[in-house]
SEFI-725811 format. One record per residue: residue in three letters; x, y, z of N, C-alpha, C, O in turn. Coordinates in steps of 0.02 Angstrom, whole numbers, plus 50000, padded with zeros to 5 digits. Atoms other than C-alpha are relative to their C-alpha. Example, Ala and Ser with C-alpha at 12.3 -4.5 7.8 and 13.67 -1.06 7.14 Angstrom:
ALA500454994150000506154977550390500455006050000500975005950033SER499584994149997506844994750357499615005550037499865011050045
***
This chain:
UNK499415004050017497155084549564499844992650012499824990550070UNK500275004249986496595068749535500724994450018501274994649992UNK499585003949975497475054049635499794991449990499374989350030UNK499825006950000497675034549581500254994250034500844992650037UNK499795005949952497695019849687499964993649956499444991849927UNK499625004350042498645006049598500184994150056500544995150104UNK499715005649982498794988149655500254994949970500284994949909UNK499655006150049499614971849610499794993050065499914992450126UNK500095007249959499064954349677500084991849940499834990349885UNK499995004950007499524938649648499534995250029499614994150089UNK500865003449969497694927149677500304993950011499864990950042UNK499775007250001498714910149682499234998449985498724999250019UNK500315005350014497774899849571499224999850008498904995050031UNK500594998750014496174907149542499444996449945499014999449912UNK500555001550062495254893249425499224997850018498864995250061UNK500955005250007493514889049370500224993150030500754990450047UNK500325009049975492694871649425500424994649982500894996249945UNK499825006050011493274856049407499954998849912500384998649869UNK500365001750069492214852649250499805004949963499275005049930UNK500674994750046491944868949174500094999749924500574997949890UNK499905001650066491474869549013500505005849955500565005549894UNK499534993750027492724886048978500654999450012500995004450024UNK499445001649985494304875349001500134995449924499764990749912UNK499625002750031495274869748852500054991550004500074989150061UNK499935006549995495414851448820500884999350017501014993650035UNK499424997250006497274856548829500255000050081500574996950123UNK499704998049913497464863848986499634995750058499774995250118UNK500415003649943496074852349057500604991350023500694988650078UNK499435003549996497514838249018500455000950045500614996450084UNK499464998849952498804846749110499865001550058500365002950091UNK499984997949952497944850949258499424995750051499234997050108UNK500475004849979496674835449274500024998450062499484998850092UNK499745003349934497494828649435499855006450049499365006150087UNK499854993749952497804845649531499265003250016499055004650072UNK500904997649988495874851849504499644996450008499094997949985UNK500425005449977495124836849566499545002250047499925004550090UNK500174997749958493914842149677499895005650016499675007150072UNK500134992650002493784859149648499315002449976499025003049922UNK501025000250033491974862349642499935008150014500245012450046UNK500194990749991491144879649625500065002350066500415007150083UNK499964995849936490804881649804500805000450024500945005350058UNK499244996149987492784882249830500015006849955500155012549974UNK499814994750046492834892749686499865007050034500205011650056UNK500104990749965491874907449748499904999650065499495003950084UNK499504996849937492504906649922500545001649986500665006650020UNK499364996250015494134910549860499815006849958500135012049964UNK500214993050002493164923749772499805004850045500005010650041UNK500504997249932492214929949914500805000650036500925006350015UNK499344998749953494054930650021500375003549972500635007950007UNK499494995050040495104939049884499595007449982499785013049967UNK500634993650019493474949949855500045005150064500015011250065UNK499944996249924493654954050048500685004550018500645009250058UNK499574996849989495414959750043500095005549944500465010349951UNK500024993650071495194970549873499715005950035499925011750032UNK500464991949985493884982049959500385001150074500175005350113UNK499474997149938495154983550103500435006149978500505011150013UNK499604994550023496264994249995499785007050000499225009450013UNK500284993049996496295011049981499395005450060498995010150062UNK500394997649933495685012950149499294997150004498834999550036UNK500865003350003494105003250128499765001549914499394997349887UNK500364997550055493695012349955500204996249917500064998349860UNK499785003250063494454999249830500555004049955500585010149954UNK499444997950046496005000749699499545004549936498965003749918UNK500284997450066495675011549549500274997349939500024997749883UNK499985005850050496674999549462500284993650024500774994350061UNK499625007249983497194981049494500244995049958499904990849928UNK499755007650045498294969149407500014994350042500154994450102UNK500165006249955497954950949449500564994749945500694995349885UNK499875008850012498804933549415499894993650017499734992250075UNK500035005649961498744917049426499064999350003498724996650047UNK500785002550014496754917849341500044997649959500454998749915UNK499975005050061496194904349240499675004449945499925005349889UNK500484996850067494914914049137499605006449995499675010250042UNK500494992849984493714929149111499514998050036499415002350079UNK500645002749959492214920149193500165001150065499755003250106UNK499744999349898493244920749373499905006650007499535009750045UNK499934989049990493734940449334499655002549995499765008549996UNK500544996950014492124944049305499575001050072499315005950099UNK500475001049950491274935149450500575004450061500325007650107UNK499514994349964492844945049542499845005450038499855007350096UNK500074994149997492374959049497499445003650018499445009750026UNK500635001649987490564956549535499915001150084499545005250111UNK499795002149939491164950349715500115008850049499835011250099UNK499614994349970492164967049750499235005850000498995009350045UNK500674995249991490554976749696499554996650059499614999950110UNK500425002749958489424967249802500205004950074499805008550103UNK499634995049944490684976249951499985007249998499945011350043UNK499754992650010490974991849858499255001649948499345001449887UNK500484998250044489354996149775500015007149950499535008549914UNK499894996050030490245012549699500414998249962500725002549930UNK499405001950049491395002149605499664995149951499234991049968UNK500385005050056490914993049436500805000549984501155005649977UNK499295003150030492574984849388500114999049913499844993649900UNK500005001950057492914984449192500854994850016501344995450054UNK499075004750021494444968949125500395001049960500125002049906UNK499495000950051495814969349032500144993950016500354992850073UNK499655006249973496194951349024500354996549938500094997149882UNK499835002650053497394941148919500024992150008500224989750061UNK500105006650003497114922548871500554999449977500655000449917UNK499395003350015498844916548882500204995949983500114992250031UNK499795006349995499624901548814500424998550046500984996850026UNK499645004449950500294895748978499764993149986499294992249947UNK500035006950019500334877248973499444997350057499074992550051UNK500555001649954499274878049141499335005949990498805005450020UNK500704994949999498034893149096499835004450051499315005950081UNK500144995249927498454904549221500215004549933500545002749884UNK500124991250021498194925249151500315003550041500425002950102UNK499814990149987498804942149171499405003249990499065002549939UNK500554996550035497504952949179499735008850057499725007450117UNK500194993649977496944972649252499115001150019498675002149977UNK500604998249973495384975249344499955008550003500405010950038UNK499954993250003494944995449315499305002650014498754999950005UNK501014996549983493445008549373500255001449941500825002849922UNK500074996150073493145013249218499705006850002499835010049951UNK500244994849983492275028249278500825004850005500745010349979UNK499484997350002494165034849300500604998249966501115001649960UNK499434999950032495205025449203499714994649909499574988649911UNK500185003550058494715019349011500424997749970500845001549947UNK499725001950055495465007248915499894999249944499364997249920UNK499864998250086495975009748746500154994949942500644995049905UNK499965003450047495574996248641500554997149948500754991349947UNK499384998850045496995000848496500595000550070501185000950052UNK499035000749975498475000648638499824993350078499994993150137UNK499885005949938498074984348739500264994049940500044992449885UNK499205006050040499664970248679500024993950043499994994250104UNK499895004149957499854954248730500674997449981500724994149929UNK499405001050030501724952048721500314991550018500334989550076UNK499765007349978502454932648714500765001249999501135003849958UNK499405000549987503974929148818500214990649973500064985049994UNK499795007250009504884915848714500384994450059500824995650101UNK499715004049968505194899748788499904992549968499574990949918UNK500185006450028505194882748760499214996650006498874994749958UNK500445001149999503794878048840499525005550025499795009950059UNK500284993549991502214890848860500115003250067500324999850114UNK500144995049926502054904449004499855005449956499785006149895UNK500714993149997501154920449016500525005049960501135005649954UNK500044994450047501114933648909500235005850043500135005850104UNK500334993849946501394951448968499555005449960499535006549900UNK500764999750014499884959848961500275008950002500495010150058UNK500084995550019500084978548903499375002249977499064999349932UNK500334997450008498824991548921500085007349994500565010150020UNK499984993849989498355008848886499365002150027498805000250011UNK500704996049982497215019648982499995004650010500415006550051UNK500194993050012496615035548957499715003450079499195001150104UNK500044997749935496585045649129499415003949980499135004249925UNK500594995650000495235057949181500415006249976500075010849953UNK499714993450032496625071549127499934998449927499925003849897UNK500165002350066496345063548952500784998249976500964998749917UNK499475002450035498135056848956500144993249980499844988950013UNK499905007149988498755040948903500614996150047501224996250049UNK499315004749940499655029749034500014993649964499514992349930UNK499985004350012500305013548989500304994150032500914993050035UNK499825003049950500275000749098500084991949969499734989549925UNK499775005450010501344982649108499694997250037499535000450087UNK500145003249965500624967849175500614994450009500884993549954UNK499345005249997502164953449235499624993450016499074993650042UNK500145004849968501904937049269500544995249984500354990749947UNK499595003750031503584928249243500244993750022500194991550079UNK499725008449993504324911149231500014997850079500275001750118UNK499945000949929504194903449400500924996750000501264995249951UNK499495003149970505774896649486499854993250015500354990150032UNK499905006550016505194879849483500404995349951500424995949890UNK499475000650042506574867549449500525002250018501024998750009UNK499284999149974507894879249533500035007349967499745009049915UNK500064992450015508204897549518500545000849970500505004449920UNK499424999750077509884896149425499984996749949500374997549901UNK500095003650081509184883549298499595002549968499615001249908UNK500444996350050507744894649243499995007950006499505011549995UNK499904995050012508584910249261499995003949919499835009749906UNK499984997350074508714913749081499365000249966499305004949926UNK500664997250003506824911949051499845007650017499695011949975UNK500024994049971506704926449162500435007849976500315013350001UNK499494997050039508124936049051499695001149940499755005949901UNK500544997950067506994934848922499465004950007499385009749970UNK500454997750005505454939648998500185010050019499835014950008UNK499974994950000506404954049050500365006049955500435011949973UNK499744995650054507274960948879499325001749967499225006749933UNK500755000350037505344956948825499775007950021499695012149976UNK500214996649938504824969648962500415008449957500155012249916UNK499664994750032506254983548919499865002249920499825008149904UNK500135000450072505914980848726499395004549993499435009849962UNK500234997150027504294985448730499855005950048499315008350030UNK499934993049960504385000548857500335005349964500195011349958UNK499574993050057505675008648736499365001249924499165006249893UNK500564999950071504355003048585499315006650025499085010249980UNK500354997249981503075013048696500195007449982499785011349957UNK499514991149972504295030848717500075000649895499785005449870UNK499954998850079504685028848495499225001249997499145007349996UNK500554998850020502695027948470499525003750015499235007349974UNK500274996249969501765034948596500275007250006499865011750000UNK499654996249988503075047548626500615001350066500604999050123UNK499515002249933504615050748731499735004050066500105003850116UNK500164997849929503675059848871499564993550030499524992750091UNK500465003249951502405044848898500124996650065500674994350081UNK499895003549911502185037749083499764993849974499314992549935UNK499985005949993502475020849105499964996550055500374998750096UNK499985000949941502045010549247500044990449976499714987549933UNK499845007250015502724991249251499854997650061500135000150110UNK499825003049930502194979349393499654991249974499424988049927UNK500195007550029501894962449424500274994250067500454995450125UNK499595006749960502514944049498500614999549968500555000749908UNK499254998150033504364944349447500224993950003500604991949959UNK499575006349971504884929249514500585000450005500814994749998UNK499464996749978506484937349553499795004650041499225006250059UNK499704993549943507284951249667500015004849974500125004449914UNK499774995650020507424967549650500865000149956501055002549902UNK499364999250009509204965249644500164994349935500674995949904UNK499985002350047509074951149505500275001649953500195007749952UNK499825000450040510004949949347499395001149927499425002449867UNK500665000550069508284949449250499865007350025499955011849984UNK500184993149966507804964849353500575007949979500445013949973UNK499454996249998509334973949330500364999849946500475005449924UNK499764999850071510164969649173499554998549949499845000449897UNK500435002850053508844963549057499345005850018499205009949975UNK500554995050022507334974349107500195008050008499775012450001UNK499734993049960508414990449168499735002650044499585008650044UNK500304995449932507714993349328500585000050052500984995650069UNK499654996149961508545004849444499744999750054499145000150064UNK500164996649938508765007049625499915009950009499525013550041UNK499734990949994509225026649619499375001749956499174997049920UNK500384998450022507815036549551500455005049945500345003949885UNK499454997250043509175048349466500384994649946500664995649892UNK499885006850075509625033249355499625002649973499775006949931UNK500705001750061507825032249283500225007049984500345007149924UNK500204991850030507935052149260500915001349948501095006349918UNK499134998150031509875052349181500085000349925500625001649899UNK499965002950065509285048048995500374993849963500574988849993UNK499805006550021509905036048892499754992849981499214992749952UNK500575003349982509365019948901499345000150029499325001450090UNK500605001149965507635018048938499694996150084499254991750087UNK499875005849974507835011449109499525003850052499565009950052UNK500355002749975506335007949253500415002250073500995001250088UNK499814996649922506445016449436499414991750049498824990250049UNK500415006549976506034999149540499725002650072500215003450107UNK500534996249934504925006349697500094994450036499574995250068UNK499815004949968505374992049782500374998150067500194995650120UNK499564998749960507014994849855499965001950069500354999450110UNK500004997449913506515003850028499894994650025500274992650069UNK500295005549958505394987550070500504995049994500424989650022UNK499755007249981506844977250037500554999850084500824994850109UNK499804998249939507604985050203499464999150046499555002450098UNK500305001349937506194979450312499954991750002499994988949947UNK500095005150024505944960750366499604995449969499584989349976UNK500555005450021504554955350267500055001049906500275006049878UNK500414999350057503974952150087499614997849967499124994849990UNK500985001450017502694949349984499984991149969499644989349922UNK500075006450001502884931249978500574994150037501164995650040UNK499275003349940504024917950092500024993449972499484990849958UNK499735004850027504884903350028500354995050061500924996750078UNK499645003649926505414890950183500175004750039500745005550059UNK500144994549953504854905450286500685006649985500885011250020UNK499324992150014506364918050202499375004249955499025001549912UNK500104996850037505584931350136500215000749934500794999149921UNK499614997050051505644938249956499625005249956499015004849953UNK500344994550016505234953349865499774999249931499835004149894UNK500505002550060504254944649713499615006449974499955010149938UNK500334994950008502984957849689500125007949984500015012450024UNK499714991650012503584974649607499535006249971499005005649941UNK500344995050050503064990949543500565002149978501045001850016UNK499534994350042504185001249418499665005049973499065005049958UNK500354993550033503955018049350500815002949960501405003549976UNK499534998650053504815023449202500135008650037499855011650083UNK499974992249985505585041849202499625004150003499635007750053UNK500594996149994504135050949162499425001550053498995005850057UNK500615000049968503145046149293500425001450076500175000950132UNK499434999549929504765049649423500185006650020500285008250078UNK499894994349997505135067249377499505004450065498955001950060UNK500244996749982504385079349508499355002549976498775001949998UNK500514994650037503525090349392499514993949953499054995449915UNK500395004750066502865073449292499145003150028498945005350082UNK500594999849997501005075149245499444995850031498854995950050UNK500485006249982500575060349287500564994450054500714988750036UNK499465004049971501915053849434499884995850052499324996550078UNK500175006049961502005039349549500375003950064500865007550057UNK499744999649947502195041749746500444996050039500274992850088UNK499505006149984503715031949778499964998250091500114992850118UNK500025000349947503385036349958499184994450037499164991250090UNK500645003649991501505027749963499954993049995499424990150009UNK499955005350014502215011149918499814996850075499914999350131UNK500395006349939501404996650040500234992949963500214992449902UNK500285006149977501524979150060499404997750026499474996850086UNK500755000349972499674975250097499944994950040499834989750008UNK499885004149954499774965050262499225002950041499315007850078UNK500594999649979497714965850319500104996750060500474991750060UNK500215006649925497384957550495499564996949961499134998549920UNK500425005150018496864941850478500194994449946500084988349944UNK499805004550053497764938150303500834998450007501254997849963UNK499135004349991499534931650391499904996750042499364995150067UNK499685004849931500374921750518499995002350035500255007850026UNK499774996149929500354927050686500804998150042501115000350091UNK499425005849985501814915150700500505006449990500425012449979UNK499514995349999503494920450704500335001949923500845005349916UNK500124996850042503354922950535499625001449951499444996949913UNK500634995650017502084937050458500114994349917500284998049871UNK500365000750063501774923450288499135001849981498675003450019UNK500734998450012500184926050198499614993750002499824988749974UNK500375006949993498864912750239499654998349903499255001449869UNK500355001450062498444905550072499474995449999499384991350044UNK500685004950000496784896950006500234992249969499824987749974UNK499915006450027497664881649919499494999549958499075003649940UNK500345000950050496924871849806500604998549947501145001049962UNK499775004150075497724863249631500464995850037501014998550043UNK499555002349960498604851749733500434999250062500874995650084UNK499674998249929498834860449890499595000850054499115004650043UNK500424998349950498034860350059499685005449993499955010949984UNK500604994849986496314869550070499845002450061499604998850105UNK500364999249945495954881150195499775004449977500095007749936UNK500434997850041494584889450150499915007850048499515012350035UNK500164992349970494854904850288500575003849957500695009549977UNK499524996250016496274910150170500095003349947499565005749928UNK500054993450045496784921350037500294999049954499964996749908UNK499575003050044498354918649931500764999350042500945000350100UNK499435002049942500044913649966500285005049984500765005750023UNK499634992249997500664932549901499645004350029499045003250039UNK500404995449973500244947649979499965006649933500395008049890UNK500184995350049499584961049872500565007450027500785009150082UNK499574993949985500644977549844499625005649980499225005249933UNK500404993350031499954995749831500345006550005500795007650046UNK499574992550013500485014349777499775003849960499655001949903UNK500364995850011499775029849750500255004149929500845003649910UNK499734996950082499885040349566499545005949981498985007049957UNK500364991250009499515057749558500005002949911500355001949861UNK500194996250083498825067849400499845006349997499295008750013UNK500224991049992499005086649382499145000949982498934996349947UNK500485000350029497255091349350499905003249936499365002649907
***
């Protein structure tokens, strides 16, 4: 019975060099000031540190799949993925990555063993959440399990709250009818049994209006299973009853970081179902505060204090996904 270890991290601000030559004249404009100074050897120490907490997961043995954000390009996800092998020498990382028109050149993108999970060429989407000005895509994939099923997995990366969280709420209303839209488009094509697994940076709450009315995610797991709408079991909910989450805002917590699982993957008997009970917050020694409050030490960089013992300013989330054999 084979078992899936599924993560989600947010890398804060994972770019190439200063000067590389795999930056847009575009995005090199908008981000001239902030990457000043960003020379390779920052670069891959923040590889080398995010590389160090990847092969932490899964008990030491690495994710079997990882969605990332907040990368500039394939050249980083590569050397990434490179990084994590160097630790894990049983892991060869394949990408799914999507070159987004964000206006700064930050990606969505899936790090996968390919040895257990293949992606499928014909069902990877890069869906654009309209807005005025660019942001990230969401990054839809399919991958073919070792049972030879297809799963289809969401990548998020939505509108930040910069600016004010009730003035760019409606970005986020978008990205999440975007989100619901094509989850139902998935269940018409693929079929209505397929498993769906949605996660990501939300930039909302569980309890959100984008979360909750616009993408249909549920607290109650008997929602997702009730039919009807197509609506998203948010795995979330327990951790929002403890005091931490996966990222802190003037030291308040908030539960940014989600996983969802459509019905299929909620049912009991599903073929392919998620362990709602395995859900983590990934809090490593070493990558918080000791202070009186557990934030995540981040590496900075584009404008923000460098400390180069650190990691990101989110903490990575993880949860287990079983597969009849």
């Amino acid at each position: 019975m084979p078992t899936y270890y599924v993560a989600w991290w947010n890398v804060e601000n994972l770019f190439d060099e200063e000067n590389s030559p795999r930056r847009s004249e575009k995005v090199a404009r908008v981000i001239k000031k902030d990457i000043a100074g960003w020379t390779p050897q920052l670069r891959d120490r923040k590889i080398a540190r995010l590389a160090s907490v990847i092969a932490r997961m899964n008990d030491g043995a690495g994710p079997d799949l990882l969605g990332v954000c907040e990368v500039e390009n394939r050249f980083v996800l590569d050397r990434l993925a490179e990084a994590v092998h160097e630790l894990l020498p049983k892991r060869r990382y394949a990408v799914v990555h999507a070159d987004t028109g964000d206006a700064r050149g930050i990606d969505v993108a899936f790090l996968h063993d390919a040895g257990l999970l293949e992606a499928l060429p014909d069902r990877v989407f890069f869906h654009v959440v309209m807005r005025r000005t660019a942001t990230r895509e969401i990054v839809q994939a399919g991958f073919r399990t070792r049972g030879g099923r297809t799963w289809t997995v969401f990548g998020n990366h939505w509108p930040s709250r910069s600016g004010g969280a009730h003035e760019t709420a409606g970005y986020r209303h978008i990205a999440g009818e975007t989100l619901a839209f094509f989850h139902q488009r998935v269940l018409e094509t693929a079929g209505a049994d397929a498993p769906v697994l949605a996660m990501g940076d939300f930039n909302d709450e569980p309890f959100d209006p984008s979360m909750v009315t616009h993408a249909l995610g549920v607290r109650q797991r008997r929602r997702a299973l009730e039919g009807g709408a197509p609506r998203l079991w948010n795995l979330m909910w327990p951790a929002m009853g403890t005091p931490d989450g996966s990222f802190y805002y003037q030291d308040q917590p908030n539960m940014l970081d989600q996983f969802l699982a459509n019905a299929n993957m909620a049912r009991d008997d599903s073929p392919l179902r998620v362990d709602a009970e395995s859900v983590r917050i990934l809090k490593f020694p070493g990558t918080f505060d000791t202070g009186p409050y557990p934030r995540p030490v981040p590496f900075g960089g584009m404008g923000k204090k460098i400390n180069t013992d650190g990691f990101s300013d989110h903490f990575p989330i993880g949860v287990r996904v079983t597969e009849d054999g």
